[in-house]
N, C-alpha and C positions, 0 to 999 in steps of 0.2 A: 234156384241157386242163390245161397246167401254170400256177400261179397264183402269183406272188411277194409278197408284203407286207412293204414296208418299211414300221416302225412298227407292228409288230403286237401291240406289249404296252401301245400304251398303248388308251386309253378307248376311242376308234372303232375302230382295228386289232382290239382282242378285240369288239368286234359285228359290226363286218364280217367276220373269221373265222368265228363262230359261226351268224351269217347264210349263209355260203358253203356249211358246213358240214352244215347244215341242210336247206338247198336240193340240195344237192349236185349241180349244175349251174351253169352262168354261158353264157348265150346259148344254150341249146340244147343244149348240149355238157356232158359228164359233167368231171367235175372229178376226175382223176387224180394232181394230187399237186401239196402247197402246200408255200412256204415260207416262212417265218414269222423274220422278225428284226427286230431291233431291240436298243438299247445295253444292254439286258438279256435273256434268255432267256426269248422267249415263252412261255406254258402252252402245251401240247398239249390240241391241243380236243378234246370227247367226240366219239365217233359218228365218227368218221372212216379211214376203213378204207383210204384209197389213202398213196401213196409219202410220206412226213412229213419237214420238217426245221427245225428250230429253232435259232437260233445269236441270239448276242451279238457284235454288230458294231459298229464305230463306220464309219459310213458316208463321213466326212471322212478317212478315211484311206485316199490313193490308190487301195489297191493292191486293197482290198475289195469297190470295184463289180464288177471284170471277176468277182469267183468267184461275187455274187451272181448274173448273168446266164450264166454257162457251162452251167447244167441250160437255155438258151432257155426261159424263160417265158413263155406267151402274154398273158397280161393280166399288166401290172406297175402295183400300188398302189404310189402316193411317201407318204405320209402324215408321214414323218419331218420334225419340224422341233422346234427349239427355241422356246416360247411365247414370247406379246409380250414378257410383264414382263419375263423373263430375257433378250431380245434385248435390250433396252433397257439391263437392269443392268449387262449383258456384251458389249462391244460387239463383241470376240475373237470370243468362241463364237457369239454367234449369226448373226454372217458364214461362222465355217467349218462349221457344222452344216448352217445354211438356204439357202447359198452353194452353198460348196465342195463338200457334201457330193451336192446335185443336178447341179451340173455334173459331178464325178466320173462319177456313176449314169447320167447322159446321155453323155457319151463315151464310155463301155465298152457303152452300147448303141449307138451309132455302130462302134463296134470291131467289134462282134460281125455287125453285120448290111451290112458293107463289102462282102461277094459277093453282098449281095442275098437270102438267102437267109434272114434274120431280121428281121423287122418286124412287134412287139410293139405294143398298144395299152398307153400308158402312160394312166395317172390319175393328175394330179397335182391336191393340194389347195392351193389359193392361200386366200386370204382379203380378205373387204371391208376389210381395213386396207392395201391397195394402194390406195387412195383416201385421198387428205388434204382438209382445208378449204382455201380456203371451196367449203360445197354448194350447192347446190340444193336446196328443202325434197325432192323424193325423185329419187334420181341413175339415171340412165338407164343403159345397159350399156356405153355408150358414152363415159362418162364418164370422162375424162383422167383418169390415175394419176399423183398426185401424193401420194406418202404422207407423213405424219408421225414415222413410227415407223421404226426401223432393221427391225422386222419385217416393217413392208410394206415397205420398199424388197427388203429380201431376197426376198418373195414376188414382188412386183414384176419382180423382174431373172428369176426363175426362170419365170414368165408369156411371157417375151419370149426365153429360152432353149427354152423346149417349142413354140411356136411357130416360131420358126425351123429347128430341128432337125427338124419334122415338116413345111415346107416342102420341105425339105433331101429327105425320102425315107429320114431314118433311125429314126422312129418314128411313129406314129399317135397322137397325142398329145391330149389333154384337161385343160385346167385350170378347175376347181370352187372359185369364189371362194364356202369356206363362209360363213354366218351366226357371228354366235358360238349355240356349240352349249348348248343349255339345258334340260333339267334335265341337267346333268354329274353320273353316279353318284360314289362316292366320298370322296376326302377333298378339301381345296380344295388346288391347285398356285397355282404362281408367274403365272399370267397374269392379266394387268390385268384382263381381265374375270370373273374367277371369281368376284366377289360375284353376279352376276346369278343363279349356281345359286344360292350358297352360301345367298342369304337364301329360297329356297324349299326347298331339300331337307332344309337343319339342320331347319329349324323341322315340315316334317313328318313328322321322327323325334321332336320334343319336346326338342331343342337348340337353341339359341342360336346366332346369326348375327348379324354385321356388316356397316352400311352404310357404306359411305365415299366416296358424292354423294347429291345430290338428290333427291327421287322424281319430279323435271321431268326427270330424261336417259332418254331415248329411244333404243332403240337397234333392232339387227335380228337377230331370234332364229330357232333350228328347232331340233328335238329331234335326240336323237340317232339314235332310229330312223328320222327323216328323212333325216341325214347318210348312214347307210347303203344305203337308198334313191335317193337319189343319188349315190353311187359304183355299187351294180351297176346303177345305169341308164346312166354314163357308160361304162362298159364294156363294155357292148351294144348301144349305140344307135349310129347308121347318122352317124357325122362330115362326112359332104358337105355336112349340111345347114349345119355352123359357119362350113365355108370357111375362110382362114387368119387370122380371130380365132377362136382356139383356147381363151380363156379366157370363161366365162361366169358373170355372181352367179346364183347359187342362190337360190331363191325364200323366202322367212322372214314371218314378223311384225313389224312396225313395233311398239314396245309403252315405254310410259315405265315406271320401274321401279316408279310410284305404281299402275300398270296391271298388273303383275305381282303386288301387293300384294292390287289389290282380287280379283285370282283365286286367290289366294291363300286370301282370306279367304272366297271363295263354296265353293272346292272342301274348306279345312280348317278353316274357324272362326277365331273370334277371338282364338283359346288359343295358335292357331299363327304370327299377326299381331304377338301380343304379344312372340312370341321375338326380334323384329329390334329387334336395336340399332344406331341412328344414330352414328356416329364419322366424322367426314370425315376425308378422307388428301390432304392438297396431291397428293401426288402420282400418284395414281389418279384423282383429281380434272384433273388434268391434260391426262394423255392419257386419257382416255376426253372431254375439249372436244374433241380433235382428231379422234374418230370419226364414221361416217355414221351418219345414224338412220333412211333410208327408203329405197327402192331399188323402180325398177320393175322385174320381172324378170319381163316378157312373155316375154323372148326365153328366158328358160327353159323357161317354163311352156310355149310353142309345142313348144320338143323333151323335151317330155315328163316336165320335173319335178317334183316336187310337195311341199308341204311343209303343216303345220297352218294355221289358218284363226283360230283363237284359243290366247290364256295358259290358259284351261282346259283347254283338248285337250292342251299340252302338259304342264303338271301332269301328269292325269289318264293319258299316255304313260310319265310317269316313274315313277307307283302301276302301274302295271300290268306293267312291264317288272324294277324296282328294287325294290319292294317287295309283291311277289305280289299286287296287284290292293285293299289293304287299308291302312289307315292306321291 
């Protein structure tokens, strides 16, 4: 099985990798040779002994989808996208990154598979920011996409491209409206939601972190090893049963950030409670009014999703993954 990743240097791209890697299968089928890009030059993962290839691409630029898909890849990860915050700052790039850039990658898989003889299961990662207000105190799957943000409209439009396209007979398509992804390893990036890690993982290194809303906002979370888990399940799981709504929320935690605090304070003390500091931000403030905070996601959980159940289990996900099992 050949295996594509676009986006594979960043956060989820390297656990999905390593995950792949690890397993060294995908549906049953040995895993013969990845490829790995993204706007910077993925690592090369340990332990992996079949065909390797790693490049620095900018996926907006025409001409670059057809060479990603010329080796035919059997499973193709989308993962690439420009985050909220920077869609919003930039309203250029995060049209031609989050846009362009899939439309691109879906035409050259149309191109490629015109004799019929290439039909790839795509995963694509959408997000619950393709839903705008006003809600429903929790929003069903079914729930009209009306977004706020230029990034869910971008996810949005790309929702409604993989679905047609895999109507069409030119891919086998899947879109994973993630959670936002919670404990994020690392350092904090440009996206609106990044306090939600940031004020749990600073502080259970013994740093300092920044509030900039309430502890009344609510939102919908899942770890990352969850995230992972949910792409190779989208990639091996039997699509008859989506039918042609191809896009589906991923299942998460409803949780107020005051609820994140107090698991906070159960799994690390009050030493670690004391690190968050309160600074509101008009404009993080903003658009995070404009987000969901609860989501039924039966119709996940029927085809086989699954995510954490509590803030402690995800904590306790990120000690155990991020920093060897120990605080």
């Amino acid at each position: 099985m050949r295996i594509l990743i676009i986006g594979a240097a960043g956060m989820v791209g390297r656990k999905l990798t390593a995950r792949l890697v690890a397993d060294g299968h995908l549906g049953g089928k040995a895993i013969s040779a990845l490829s790995l890009v993204d706007v910077i030059e993925p690592e090369a993962p340990q332990g992996f002994s079949g065909e390797l290839e790693r490049r620095a691409v900018d996926i907006a630029e025409p001409e670059v989808a057809a060479t990603l898909v010329a080796s035919r890849p059997d499973v193709i990860f989308h993962l690439a996208a420009i985050v909220s915050g920077e869609a919003e700052a930039d309203f250029d790039k995060g049209y031609r990154i989050n846009l362009d850039g899939t439309r691109y990658l879906f035409d050259a898989i149309r191109a490629a598979s015109e004799n019929g003889a290439y039909f790839p299961r795509v995963v694509f990662t959408s997000s619950i920011a393709v839903f705008g207000a006003p809600f429903p105190e929790v929003i069903p799957d079914e729930f009209f996409t009306t977004p706020l943000t230029s990034y869910g409209t971008q996810k949005a439009i790309g929702e409604l491209l993989l679905s047609d396209y895999s109507r069409r007979g030119f891919f086998d398509g899947i879109g994973i409206r993630l959670p936002t992804i919670c404990i994020r390893p690392g350092k904090p990036n440009k996206a609106a939601s990044g306090f939600f890690s940031n004020i749990l993982r600073e502080p259970l290194v013994g740093q300092e972190a920044v509030l900039p809303v309430s502890e009344d906002v609510r939102h919908w979370h899942a770890s990352p090893r969850a995230a992972v888990g949910f792409l190779v399940h989208a990639a091996t799981m039997d699509l008859g049963a989506l039918g042609w709504r191809r896009s589906v929320t991923m299942p998460g935690l409803a949780a107020t950030v005051g609820e994140q605090i107090e698991a906070l304070r159960r799994v690390a003390g009050e030493k670690a409670v004391k690190l968050i500091r309160r600074e509101p931000d008009p404009v993080i403030v903003k658009i995070v009014a404009g987000w969901p905070t609860a989501f039924d996601a039966r119709r996940a959980a029927a085809l086989g999703f699954k995510a954490e159940s509590s803030f402690d289990e995800i904590i306790r996900v990120h000690i155990e993954d991020e920093l060897g099992g120990q605080l």
